[in-house]
C-alpha positions in Angstrom: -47.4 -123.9 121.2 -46.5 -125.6 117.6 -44.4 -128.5 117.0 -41.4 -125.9 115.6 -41.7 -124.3 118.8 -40.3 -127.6 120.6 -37.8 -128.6 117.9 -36.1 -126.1 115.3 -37.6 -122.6 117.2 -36.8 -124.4 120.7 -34.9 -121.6 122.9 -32.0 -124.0 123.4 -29.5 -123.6 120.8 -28.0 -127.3 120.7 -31.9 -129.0 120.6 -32.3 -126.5 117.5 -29.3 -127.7 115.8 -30.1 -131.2 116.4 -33.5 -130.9 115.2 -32.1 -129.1 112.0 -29.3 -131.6 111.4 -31.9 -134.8 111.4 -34.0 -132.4 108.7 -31.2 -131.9 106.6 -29.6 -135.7 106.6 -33.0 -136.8 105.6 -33.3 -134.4 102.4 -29.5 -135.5 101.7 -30.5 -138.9 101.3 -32.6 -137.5 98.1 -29.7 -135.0 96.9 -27.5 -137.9 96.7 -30.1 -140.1 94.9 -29.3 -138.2 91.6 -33.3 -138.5 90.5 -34.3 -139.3 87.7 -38.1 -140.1 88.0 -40.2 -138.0 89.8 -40.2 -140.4 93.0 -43.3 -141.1 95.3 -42.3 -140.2 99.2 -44.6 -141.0 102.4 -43.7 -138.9 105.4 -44.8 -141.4 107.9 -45.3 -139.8 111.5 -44.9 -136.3 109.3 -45.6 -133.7 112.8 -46.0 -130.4 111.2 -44.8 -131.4 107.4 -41.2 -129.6 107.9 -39.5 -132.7 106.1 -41.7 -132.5 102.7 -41.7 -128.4 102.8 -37.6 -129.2 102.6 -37.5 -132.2 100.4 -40.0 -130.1 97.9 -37.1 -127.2 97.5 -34.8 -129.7 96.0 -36.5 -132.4 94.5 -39.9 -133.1 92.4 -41.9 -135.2 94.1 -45.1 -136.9 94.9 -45.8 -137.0 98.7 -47.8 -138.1 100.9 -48.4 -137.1 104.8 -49.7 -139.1 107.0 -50.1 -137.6 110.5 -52.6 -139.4 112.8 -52.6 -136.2 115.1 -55.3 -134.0 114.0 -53.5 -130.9 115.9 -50.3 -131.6 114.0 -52.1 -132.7 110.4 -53.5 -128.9 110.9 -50.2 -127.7 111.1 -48.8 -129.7 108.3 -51.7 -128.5 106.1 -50.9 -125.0 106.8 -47.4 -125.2 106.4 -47.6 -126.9 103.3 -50.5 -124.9 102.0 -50.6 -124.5 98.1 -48.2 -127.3 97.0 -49.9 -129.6 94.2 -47.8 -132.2 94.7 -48.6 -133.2 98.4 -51.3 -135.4 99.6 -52.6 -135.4 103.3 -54.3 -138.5 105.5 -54.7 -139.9 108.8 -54.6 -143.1 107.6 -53.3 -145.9 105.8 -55.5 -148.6 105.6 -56.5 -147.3 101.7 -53.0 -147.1 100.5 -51.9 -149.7 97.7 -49.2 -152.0 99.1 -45.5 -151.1 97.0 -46.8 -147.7 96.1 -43.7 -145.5 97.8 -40.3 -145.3 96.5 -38.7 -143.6 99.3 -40.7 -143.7 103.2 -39.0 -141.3 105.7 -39.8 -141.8 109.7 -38.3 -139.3 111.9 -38.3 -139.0 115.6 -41.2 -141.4 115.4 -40.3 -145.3 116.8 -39.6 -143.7 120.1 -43.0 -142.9 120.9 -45.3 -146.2 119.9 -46.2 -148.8 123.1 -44.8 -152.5 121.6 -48.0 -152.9 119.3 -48.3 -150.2 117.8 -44.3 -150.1 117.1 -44.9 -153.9 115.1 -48.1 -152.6 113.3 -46.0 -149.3 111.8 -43.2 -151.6 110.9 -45.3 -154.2 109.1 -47.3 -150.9 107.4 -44.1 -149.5 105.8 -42.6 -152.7 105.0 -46.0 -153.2 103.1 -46.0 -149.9 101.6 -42.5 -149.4 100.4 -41.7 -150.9 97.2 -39.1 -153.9 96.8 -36.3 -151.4 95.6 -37.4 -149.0 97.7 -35.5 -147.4 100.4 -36.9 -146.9 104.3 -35.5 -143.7 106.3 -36.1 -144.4 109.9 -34.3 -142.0 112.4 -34.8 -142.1 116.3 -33.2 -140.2 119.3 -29.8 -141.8 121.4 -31.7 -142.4 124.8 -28.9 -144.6 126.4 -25.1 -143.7 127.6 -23.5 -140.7 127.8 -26.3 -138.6 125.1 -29.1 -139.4 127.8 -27.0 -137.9 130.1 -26.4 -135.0 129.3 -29.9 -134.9 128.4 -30.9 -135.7 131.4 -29.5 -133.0 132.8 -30.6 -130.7 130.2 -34.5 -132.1 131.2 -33.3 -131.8 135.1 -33.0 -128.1 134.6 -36.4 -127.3 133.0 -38.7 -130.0 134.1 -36.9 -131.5 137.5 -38.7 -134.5 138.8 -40.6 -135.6 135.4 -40.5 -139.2 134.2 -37.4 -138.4 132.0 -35.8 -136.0 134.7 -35.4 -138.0 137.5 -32.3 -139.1 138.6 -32.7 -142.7 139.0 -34.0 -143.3 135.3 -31.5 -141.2 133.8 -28.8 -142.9 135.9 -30.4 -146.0 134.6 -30.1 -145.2 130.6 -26.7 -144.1 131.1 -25.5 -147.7 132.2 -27.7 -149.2 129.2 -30.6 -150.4 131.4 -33.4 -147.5 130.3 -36.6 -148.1 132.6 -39.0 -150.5 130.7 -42.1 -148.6 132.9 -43.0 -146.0 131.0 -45.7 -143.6 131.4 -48.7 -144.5 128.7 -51.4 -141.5 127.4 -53.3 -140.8 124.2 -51.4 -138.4 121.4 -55.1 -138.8 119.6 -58.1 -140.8 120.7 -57.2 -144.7 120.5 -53.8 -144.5 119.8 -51.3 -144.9 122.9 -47.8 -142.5 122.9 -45.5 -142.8 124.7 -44.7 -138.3 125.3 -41.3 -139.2 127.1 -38.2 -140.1 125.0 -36.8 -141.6 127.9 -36.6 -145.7 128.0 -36.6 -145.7 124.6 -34.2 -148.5 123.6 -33.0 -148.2 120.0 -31.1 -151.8 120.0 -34.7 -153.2 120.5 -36.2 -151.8 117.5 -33.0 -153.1 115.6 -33.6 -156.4 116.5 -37.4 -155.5 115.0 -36.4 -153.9 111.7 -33.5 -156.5 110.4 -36.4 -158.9 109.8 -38.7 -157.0 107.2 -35.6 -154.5 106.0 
């Protein structure tokens, strides 16, 4: 199963839409940019390189991916197959500092333990020029959206991390559960798989610093 296959092919018809909607407000944010220059984009956290297959219909650019999942880099590469004008890596510790005009992270910041969440804020900060401009989207895990997410997880996988009762109860009051279950999306780097306890006032508080 591909990444598609859990986001814009997912058999639910509102988990497509919203998948599709977070695609298309990032590629507006270039639309409405009225380009003049031929800007530089990273894709930070790029999954199967959707964004930069869109962004490259509209707009000339220079992109980079940078997916540290070997699975989902493979995917990317395929998807993206042919295009001159897009780079690939699995790391970032040889790109120049101020080298990006425009650095998109989507349905990323809600996966990272602490750490790792401070180290990819301090590498786009680094790698994002002074004018340029930081995209950063992440999914409503508290209130009423985790809910009826909840519910919607309750139906397919009952009794999960993110289906059960108690810690959906918990998000919808604004007290996510700070416990959450820890694996490996590649060797040495820790992910957190479930959305759930994800607490977007906290990264926030993290990004008003540097941004």
């Amino acid at each position: 199963m591909g990444y598609a296959d859990i986001t814009k092919r997912d058999s639910n018809p509102i988990k497509r839409w919203i998948h599709r909607r977070r695609y298309s407000d990032a590629v507006d944010v270039l639309v409405g940019a009225n380009l003049r220059d031929r800007p530089r984009i990273l894709d930070f956290g790029s999954g199967d390189g959707e964004l930069i297959r869109l962004i490259s219909a509209v707009a000339s650019v220079d992109a980079l991916v940078y997916e540290p999942s070997a699975s989902l880099m493979d995917e990317a590469r395929q998807r993206l197959a042919g295009s001159q004008s897009v780079q690939f890596s699995s790391s970032l510790a040889s790109i120049a500092s101020a080298t990006f005009d425009y650095v998109f992270c989507l349905e990323v910041f809600e996966h990272p333990p602490p750490k790792e969440t401070l180290e990819a804020i301090a590498s786009i900060d680094r790698m994002l020029k002074p004018e340029g401009i930081a995209v950063i989207g992440v999914p409503h895990e508290l209130y009423l959206p985790v809910l009826f997410k909840g519910l919607f997880r309750m139906c397919r996988r009952y009794g999960s991390f993110d289906a059960r009762i108690g810690n959906v109860c918990a998000a919808t009051f604004g007290r996510p559960p700070s416990a959450r279950p820890v694996a490996e999306i590649t060797p040495g780097l820790p992910f957190h798989f479930h959305h759930l306890g994800f607490d977007y006032r906290s990264l926030e508080r993290l990004l008003r610093a540097p941004f």
